[in-house]
Every structure is written in structure tokens, then in C-alpha cells.
MDAnalysis code that builds the backbone (N, CA, C; Angstrom):
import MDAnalysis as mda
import numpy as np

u = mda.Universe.empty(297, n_residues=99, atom_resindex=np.repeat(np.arange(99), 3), trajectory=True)
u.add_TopologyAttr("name", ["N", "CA", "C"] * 99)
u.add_TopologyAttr("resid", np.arange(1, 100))
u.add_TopologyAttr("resname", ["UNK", "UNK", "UNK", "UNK", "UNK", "UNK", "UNK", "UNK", "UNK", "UNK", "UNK", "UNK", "UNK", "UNK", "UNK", "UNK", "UNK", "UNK", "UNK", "UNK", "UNK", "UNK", "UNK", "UNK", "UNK", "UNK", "UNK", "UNK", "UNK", "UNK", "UNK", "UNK", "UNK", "UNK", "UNK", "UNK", "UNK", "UNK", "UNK", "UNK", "UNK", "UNK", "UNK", "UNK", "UNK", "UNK", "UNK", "UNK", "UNK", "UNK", "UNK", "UNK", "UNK", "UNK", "UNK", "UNK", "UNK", "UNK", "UNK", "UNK", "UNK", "UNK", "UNK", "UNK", "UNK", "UNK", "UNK", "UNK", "UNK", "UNK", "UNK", "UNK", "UNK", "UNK", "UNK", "UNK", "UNK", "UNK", "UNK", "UNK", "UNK", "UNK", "UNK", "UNK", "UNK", "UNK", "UNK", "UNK", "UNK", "UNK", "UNK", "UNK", "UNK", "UNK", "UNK", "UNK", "UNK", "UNK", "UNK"])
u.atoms.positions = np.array([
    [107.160, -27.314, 15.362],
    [106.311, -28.378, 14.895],
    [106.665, -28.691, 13.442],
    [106.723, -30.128, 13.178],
    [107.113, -30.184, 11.735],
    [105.732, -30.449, 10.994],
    [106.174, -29.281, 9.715],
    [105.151, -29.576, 8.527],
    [104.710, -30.521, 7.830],
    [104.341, -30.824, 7.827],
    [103.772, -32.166, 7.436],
    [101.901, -32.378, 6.171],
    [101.567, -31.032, 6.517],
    [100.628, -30.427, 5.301],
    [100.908, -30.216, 4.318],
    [100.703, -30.739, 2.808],
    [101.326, -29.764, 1.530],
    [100.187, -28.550, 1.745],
    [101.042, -27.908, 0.892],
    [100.317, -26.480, 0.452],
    [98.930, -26.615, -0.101],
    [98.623, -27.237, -0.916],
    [97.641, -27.872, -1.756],
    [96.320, -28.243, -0.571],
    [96.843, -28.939, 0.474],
    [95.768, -29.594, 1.503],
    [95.338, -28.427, 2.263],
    [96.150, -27.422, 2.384],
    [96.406, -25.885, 3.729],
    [95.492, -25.269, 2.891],
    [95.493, -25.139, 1.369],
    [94.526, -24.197, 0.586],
    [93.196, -24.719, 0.567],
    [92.916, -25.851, 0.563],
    [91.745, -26.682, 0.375],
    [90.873, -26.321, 1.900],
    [91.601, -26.631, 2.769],
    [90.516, -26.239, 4.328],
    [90.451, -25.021, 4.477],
    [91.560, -24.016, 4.502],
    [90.791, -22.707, 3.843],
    [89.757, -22.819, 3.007],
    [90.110, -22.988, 2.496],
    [88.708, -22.905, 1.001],
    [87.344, -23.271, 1.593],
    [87.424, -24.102, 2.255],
    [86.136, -24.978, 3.022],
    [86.182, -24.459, 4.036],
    [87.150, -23.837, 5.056],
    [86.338, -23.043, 6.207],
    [85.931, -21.569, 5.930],
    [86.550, -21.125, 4.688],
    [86.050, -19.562, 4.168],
    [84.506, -20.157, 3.802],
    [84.078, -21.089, 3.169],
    [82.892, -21.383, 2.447],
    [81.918, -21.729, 3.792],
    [82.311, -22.055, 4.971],
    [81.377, -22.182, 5.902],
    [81.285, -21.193, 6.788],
    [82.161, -20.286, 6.790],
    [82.084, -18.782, 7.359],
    [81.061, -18.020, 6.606],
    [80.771, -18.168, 5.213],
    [80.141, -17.440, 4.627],
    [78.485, -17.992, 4.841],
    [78.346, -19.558, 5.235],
    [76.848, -20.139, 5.410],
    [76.574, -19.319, 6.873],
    [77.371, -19.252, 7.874],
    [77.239, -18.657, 8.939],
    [76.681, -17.146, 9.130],
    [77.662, -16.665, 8.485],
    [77.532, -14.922, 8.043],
    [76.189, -14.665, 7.774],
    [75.873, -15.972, 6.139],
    [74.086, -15.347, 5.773],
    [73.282, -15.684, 7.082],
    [73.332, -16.967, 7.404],
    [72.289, -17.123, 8.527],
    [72.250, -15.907, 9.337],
    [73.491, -15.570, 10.338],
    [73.315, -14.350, 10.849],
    [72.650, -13.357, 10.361],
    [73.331, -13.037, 8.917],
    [72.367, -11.572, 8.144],
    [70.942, -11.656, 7.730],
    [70.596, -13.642, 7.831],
    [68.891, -13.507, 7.647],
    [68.121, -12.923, 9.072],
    [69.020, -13.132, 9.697],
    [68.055, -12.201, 10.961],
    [67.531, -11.536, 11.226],
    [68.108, -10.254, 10.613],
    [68.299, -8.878, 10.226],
    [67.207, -8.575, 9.394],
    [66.182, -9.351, 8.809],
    [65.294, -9.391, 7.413],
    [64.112, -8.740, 8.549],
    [63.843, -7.715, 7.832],
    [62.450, -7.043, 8.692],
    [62.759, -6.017, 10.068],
    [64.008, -5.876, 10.313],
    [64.096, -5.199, 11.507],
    [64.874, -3.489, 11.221],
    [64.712, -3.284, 11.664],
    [65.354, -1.619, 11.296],
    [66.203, -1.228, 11.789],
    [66.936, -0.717, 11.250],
    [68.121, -0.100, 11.795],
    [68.919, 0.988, 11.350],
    [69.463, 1.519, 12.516],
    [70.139, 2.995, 11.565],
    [71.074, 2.768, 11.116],
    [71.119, 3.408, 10.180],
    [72.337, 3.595, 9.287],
    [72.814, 5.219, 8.905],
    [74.339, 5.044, 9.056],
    [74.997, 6.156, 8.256],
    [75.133, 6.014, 6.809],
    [74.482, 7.361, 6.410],
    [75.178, 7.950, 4.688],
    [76.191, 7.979, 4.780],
    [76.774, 7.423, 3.953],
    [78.296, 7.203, 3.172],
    [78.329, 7.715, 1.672],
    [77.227, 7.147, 0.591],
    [77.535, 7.480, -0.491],
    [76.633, 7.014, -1.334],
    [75.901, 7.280, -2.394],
    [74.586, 7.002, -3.184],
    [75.844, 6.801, -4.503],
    [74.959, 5.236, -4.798],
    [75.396, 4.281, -6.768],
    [74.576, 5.609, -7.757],
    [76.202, 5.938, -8.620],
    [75.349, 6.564, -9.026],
    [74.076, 6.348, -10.437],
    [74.040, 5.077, -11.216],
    [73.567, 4.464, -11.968],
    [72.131, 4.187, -11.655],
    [72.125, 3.589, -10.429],
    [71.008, 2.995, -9.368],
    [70.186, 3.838, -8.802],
    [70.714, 4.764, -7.866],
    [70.248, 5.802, -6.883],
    [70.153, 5.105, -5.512],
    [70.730, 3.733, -5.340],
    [70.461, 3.394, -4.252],
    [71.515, 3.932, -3.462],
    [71.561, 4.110, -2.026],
    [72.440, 4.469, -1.007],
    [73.202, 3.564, -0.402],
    [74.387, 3.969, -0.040],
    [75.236, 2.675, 0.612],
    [75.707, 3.928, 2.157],
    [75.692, 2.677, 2.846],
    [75.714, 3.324, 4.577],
    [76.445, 1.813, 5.483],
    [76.861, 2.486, 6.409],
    [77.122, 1.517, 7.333],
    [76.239, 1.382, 8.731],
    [75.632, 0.222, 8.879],
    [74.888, 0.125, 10.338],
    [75.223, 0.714, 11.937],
    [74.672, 1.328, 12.515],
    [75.515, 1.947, 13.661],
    [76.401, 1.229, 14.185],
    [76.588, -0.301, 14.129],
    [77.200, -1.280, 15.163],
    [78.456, -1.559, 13.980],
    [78.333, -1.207, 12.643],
    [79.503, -1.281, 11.898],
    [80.749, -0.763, 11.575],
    [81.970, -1.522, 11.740],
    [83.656, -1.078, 11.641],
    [83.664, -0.568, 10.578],
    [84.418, 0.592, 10.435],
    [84.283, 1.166, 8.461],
    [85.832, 0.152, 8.375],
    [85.945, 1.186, 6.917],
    [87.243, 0.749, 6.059],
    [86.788, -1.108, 5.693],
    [85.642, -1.219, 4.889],
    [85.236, -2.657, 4.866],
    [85.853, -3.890, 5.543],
    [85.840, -3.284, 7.144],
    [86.036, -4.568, 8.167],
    [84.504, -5.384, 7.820],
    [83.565, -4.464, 8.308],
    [82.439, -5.036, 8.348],
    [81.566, -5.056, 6.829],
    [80.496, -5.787, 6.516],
    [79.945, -5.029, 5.401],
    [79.053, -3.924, 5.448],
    [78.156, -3.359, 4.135],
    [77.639, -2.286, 4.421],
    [75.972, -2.332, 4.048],
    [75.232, -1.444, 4.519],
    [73.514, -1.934, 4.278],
    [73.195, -0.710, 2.802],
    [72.715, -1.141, 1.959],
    [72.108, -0.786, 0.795],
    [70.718, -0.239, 0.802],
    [70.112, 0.422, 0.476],
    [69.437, 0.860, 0.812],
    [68.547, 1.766, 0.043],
    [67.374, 1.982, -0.234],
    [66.492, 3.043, -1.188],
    [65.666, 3.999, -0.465],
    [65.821, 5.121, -1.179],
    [65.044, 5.917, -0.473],
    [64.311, 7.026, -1.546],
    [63.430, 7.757, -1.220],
    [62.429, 8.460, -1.925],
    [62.902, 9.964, -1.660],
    [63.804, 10.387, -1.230],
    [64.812, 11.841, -1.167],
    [66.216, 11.713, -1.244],
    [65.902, 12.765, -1.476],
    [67.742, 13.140, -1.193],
    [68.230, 13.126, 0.017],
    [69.496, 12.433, 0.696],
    [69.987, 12.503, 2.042],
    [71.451, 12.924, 1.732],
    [71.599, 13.441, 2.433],
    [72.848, 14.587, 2.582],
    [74.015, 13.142, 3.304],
    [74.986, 13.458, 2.848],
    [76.148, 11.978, 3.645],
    [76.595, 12.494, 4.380],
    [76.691, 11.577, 5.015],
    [76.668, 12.190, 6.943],
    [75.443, 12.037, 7.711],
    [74.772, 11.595, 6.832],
    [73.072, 11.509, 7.968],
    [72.829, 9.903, 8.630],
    [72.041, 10.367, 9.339],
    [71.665, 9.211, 9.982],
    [70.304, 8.751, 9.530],
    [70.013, 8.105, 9.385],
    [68.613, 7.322, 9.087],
    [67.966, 5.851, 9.009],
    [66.709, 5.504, 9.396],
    [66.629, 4.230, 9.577],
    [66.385, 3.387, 8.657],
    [67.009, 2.141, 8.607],
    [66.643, 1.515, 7.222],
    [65.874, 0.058, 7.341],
    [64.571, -0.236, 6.892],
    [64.205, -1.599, 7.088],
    [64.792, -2.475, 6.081],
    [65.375, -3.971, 6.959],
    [66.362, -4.685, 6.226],
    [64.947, -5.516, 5.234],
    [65.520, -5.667, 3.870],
    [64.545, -6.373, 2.745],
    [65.249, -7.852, 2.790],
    [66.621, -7.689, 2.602],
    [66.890, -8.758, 1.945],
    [68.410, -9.125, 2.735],
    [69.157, -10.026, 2.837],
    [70.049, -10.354, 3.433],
    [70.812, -11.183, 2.358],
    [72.538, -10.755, 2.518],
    [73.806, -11.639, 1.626],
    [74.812, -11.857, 3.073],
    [75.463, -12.597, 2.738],
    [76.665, -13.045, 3.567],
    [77.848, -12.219, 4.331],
    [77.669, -10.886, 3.370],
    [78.698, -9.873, 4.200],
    [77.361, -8.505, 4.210],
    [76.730, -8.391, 3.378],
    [75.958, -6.844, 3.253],
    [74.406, -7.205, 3.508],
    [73.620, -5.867, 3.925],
    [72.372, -6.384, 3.770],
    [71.562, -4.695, 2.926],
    [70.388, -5.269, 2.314],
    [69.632, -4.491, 1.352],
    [68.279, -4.076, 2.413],
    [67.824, -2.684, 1.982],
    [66.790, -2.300, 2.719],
    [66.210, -1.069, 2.175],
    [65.411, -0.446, 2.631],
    [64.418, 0.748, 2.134],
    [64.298, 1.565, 3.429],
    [64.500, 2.916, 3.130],
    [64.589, 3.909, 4.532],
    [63.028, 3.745, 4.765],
    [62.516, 4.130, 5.792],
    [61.632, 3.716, 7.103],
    [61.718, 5.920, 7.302],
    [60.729, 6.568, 6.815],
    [60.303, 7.906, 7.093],
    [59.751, 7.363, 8.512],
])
């Protein structure tokens, strides 16, 4: 097939279908606002104290994103625990463990 796109036009609809992948993504992740779900310990910010985990249904090696999360103990990484979603972004979502 002959080219017939400059480079310039090929970067631009990227640009605009990455930017509507990402309106998609949040809608999807507003879903998620209020519902619980488990998550694996991975690793606590250490500045913050918040926890970062991946959702059971999540690809590691940041295929997927990861759920954020607060909690009122210490959790050992490697645990499982449930997290209610607070808040929703386009690749990650924020939440508070659910005792």
C-alpha cells in the first residue's frame, strides 16, 4: 500500500486516539467507585503510607494499572485484602481497605 500519510498527520491521530482511550479507561474506572475488591500487597509509598497492590483480575509488570489504597495496619506484601474503590483515574484506582 502506498504511503500517502506524513508523519506529522500518523502522530496527530495517535495523539487523539491515545486521548480517547484514556476518556474510555476513566469511564470504565468510574465504575469501580464504591465497590470492593481484592487486592494484592505489592508495596507501601514510603512518604505517604499508602499501599500500592494490584486487583485480582490485574496483569502485573504495569500491563494493567494498580489500586492505591489506605489502611490502618501494617500488611505484610504478599497479602490479600479487600479494598473499597474511593476514587477513580484513567489507568489506576484509589481506595481504603474494608476490615
Amino acid at each position: 500500500m502506498e504511503q500517502d500519510v506524513s508523519e506529522e498527520e500518523k502522530q496527530r491521530r495517535l495523539e487523539q486516539l491515545m486521548l480517547r482511550q484514556e476518556e474510555i479507561s476513566l469511564q470504565n474506572q468510574q465504575k469501580m467507585i464504591g465497590q470492593v475488591i481484592e487486592v494484592l500487597v505489592e508495596d507501601q509509598e514510603g512518604l505517604s503510607g499508602l499501599y500500592r497492590g494490584r486487583g485480582k483480575s490485574s496483569a502485573p509488570d504495569e500491563v494493567d494499572g494498580i489500586v492505591i489504597f489506605k489502611s490502618d495496619r501494617f500488611i505484610p506484601y504478599g497479602s490479600f485484602v479487600k479494598v473499597r474503590v474511593t476514587e477513580a483515574f484513567p489507568h489506576d484506582l484509589k481506595g481504603v481497605e474494608v476490615c
